[in-house]
C-alpha positions as a Markdown table, in Angstrom:
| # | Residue | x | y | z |
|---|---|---|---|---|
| 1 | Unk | -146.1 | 115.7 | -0.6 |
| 2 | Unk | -142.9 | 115.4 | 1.6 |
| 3 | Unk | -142.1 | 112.0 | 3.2 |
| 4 | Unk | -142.6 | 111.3 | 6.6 |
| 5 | Unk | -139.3 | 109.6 | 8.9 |
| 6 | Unk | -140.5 | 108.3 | 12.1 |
| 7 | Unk | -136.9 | 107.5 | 13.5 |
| 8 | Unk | -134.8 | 107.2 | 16.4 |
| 9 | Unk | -131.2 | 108.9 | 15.9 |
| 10 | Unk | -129.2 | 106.0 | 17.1 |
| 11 | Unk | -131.2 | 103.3 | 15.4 |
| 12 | Unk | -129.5 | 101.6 | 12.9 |
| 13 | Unk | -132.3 | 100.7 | 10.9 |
| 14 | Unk | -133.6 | 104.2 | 10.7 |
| 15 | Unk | -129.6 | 105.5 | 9.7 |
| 16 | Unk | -130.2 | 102.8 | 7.0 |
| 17 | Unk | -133.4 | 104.8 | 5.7 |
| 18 | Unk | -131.8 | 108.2 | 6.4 |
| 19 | Unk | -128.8 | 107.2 | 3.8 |
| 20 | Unk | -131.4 | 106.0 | 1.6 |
| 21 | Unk | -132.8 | 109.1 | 1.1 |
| 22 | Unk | -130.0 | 111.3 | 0.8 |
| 23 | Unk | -128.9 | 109.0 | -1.8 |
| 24 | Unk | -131.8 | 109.1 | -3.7 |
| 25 | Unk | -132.0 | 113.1 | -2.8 |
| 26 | Unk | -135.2 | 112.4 | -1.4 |
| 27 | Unk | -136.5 | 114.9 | 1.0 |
| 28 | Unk | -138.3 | 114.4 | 4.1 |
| 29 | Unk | -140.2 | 115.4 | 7.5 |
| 30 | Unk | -137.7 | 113.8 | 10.2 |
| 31 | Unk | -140.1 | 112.5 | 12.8 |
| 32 | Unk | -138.4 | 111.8 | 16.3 |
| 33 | Unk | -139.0 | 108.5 | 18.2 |
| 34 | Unk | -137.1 | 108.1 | 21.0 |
| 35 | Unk | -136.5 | 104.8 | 21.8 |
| 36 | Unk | -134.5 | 104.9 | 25.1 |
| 37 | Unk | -137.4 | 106.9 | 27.0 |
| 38 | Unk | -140.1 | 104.1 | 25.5 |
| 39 | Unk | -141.7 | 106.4 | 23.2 |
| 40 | Unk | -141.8 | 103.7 | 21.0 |
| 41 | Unk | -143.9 | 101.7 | 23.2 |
| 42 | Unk | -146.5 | 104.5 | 23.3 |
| 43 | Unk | -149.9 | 104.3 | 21.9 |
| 44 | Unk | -149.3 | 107.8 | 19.6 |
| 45 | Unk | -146.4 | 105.7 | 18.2 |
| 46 | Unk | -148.0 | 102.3 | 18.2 |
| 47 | Unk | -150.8 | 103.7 | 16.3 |
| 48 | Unk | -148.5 | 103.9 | 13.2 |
| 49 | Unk | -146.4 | 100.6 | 13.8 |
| 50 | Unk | -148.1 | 97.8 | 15.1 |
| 51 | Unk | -144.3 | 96.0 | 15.8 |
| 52 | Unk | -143.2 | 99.7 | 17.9 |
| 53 | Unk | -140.5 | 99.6 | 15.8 |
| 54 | Unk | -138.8 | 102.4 | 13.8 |
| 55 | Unk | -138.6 | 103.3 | 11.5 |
| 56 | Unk | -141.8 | 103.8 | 10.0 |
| 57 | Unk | -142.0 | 106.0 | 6.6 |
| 58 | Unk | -145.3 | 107.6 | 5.7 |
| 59 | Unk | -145.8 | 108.5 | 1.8 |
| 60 | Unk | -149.1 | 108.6 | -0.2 |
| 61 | Unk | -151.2 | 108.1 | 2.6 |
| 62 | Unk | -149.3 | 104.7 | 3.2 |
| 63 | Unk | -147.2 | 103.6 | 6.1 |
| 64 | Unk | -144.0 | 101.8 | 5.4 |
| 65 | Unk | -141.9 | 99.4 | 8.3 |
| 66 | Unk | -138.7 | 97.9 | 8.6 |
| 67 | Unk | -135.6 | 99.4 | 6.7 |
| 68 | Unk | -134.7 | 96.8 | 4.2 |
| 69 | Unk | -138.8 | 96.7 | 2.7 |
| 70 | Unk | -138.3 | 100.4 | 2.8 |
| 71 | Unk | -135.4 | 100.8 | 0.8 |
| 72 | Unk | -136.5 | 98.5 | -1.5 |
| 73 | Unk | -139.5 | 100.2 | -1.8 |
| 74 | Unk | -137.5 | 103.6 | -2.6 |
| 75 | Unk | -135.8 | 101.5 | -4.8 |
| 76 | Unk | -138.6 | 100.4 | -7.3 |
| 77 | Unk | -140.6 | 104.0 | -6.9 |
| 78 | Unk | -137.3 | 106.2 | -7.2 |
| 79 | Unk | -135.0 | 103.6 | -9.2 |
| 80 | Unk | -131.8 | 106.6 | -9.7 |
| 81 | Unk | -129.5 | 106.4 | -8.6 |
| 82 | Unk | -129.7 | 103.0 | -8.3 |
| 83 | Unk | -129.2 | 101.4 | -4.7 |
| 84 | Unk | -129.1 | 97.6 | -6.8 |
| 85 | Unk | -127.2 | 96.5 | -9.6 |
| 86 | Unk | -128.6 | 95.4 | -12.6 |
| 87 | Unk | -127.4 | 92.1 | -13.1 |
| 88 | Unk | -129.2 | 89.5 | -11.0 |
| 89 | Unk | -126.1 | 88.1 | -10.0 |
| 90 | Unk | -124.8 | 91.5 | -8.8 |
| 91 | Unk | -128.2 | 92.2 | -6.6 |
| 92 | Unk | -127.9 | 88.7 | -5.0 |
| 93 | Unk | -124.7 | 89.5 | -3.3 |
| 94 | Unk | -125.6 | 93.2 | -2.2 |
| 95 | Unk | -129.1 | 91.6 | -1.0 |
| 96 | Unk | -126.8 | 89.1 | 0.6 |
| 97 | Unk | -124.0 | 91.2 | 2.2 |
| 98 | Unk | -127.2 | 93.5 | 3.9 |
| 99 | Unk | -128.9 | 91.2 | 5.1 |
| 100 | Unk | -125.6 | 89.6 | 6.4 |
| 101 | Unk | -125.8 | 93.4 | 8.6 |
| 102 | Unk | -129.2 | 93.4 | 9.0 |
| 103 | Unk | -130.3 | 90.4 | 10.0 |
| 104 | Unk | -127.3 | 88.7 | 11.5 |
| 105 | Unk | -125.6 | 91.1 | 13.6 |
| 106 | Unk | -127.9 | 94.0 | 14.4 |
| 107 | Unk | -131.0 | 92.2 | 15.3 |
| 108 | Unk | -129.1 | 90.3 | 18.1 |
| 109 | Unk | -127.4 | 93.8 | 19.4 |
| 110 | Unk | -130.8 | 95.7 | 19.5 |
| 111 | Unk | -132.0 | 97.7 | 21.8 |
| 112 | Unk | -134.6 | 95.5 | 22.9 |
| 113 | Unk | -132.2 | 92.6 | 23.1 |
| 114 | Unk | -129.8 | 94.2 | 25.3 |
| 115 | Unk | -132.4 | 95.4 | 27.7 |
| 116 | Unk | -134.0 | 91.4 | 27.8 |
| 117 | Unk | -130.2 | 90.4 | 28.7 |
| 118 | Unk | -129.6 | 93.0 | 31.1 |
| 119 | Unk | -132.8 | 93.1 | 32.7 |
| 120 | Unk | -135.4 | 90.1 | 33.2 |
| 121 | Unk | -131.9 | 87.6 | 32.5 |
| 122 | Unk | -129.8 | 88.9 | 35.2 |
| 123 | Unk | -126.7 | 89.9 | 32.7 |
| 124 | Unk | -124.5 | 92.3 | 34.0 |
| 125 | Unk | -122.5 | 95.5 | 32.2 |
| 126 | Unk | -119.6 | 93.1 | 31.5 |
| 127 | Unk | -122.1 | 90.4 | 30.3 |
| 128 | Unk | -123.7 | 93.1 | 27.8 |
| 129 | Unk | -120.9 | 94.0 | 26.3 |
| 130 | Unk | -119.4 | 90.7 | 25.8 |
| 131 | Unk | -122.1 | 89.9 | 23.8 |
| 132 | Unk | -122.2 | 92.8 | 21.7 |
| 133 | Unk | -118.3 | 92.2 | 20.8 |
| 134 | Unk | -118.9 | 88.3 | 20.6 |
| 135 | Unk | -121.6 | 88.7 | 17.9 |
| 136 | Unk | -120.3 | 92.2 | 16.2 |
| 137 | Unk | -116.8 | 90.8 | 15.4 |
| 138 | Unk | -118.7 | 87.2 | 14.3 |
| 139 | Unk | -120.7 | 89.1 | 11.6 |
| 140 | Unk | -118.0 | 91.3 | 10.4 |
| 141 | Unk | -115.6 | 88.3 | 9.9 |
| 142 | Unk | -118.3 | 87.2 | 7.8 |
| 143 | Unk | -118.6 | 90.6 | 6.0 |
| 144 | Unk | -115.0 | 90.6 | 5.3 |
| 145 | Unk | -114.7 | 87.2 | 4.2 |
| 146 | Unk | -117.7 | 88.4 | 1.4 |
| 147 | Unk | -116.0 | 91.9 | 0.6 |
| 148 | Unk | -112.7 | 89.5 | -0.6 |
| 149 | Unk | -115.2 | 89.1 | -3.9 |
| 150 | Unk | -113.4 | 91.0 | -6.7 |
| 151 | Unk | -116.9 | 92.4 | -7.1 |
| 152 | Unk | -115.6 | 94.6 | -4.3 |
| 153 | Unk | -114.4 | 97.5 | -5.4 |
| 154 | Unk | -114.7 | 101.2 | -3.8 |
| 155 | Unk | -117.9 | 99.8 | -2.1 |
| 156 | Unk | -119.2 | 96.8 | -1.1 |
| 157 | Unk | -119.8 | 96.1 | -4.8 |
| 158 | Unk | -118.2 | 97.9 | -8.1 |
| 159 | Unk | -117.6 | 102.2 | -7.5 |
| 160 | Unk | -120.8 | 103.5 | -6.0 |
| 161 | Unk | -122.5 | 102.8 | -3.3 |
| 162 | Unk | -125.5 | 101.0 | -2.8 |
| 163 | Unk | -127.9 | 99.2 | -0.5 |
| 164 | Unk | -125.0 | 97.1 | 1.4 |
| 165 | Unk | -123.1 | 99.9 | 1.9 |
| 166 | Unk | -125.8 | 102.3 | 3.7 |
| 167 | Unk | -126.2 | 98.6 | 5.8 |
| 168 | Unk | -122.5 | 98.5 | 6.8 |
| 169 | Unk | -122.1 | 102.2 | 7.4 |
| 170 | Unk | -124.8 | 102.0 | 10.6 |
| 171 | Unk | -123.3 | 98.9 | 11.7 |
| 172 | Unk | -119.8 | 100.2 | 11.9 |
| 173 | Unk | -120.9 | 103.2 | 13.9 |
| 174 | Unk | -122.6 | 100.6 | 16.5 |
| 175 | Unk | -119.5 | 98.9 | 17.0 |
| 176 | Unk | -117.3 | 102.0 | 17.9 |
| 177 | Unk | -119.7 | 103.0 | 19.9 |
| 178 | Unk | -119.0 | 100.0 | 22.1 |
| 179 | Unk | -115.2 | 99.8 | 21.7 |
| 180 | Unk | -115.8 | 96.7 | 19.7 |
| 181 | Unk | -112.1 | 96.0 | 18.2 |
| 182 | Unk | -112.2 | 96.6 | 14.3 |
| 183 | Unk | -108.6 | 96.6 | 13.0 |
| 184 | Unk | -109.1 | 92.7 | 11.8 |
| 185 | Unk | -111.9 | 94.1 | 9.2 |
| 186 | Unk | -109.4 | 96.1 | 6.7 |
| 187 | Unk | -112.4 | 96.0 | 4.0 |
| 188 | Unk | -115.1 | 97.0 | 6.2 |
| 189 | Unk | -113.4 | 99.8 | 7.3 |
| 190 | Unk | -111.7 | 101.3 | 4.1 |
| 191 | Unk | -115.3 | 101.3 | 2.7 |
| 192 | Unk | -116.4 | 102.7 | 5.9 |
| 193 | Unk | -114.2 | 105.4 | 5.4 |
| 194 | Unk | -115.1 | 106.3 | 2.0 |
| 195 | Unk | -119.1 | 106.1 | 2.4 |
| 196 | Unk | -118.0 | 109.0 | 4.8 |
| 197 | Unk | -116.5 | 111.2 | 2.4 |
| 198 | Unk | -119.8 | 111.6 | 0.5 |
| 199 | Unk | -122.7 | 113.9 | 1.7 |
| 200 | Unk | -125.7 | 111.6 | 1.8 |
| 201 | Unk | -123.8 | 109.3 | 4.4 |
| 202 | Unk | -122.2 | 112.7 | 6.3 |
| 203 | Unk | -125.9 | 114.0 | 6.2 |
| 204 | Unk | -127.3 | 111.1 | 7.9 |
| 205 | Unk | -124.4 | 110.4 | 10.7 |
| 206 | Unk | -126.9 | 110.3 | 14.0 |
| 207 | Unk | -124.8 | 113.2 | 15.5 |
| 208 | Unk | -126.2 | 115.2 | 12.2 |
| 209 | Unk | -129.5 | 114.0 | 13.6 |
| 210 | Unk | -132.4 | 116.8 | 15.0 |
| 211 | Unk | -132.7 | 114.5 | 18.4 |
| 212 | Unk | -129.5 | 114.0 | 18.8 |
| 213 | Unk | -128.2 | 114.5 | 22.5 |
């Protein structure tokens, strides 16, 4: 039985997932949620994902949330190619540089977030957007700082890619889509730039995406 993507084209948890899969060569149903007309918040949606958050990925009669749990999850069930290395050592810093991505910078620039800020707080455009670049280049100084590692090497850690690099890929595309300056991240983007030579990441690019629009 095929999986099931409930996802949102833009989202960068669902991109996440989306990698994931083509990585793993992994088919599956894509499942459109669209966030910015509040489908999300609907009780068809809500049904599935208690949180009405995507993505949500239904297998074996089980529902899955929240990207990181789900690519683990792919992980364990489907373990090659491996998204981890093998060495504990190894999978602390790729757990560490994605969750550096996925729980520093994007939950802070989330849809949701920006619409609290712009909406019951009174922040304007301007105000939005400062934010977003304030806390987008904070986390990717980080991210560079950890890709100095000589772990690095053509991906966030050794010659293929893996569970940071389907993190940093998502979070890169967030940032240019609001002019956030990336020319200080040298790292980030060189291994940007190479995820995107390779099919599964091409595949998964939102503008690749069935909702996309």
């Amino acid at each position: 039985m095929r999986m099931k993507l409930h996802n949102y084209f833009r989202s960068s948890s669902s991109y996440r997932v989306r990698i994931a899969l083509n990585l793993k060569g992994l088919p599956f149903d894509y499942l459109p949620v669209h966030l910015a007309k509040g489908e999300h918040l609907q009780p068809p949606f809500q049904s599935l994902s208690p949180d009405g958050l995507v993505p949500v990925l239904e297998t074996e009669g089980h529902r899955l949330s929240q990207s990181l749990a789900i690519v683990e999850f792919l992980e364990e069930t489907h373990p090659s190619p491996a998204l981890l290395p093998t060495d504990p050592w190894g999978r602390a810093r790729v757990r560490a540089l994605a969750q550096t991505i996925a729980c520093e910078i994007h939950p802070i620039n989330n849809l949701r977030i920006l619409k609290y800020l712009t909406g019951p707080l009174g922040a304007s455009e301007a105000d939005k957007l400062a934010w977003i670049h304030h806390w987008v280049t904070t986390g990717l100084t980080a991210v560079e700082r950890m890709l100095s590692d000589p772990q690095t090497g053509d991906f966030c850690h050794g010659n293929q890619p893996g569970l940071a690099d389907l993190c940093l890929v998502p979070q890169v595309f967030n940032a240019q889509r609001f002019d956030v300056p990336l020319a200080a991240f040298p790292q980030v983007m060189r291994i940007h730039d190479r995820c995107q030579d390779l099919p599964a990441f091409a595949q998964a690019h939102p503008s690749q995406c069935p909702d996309a629009g």
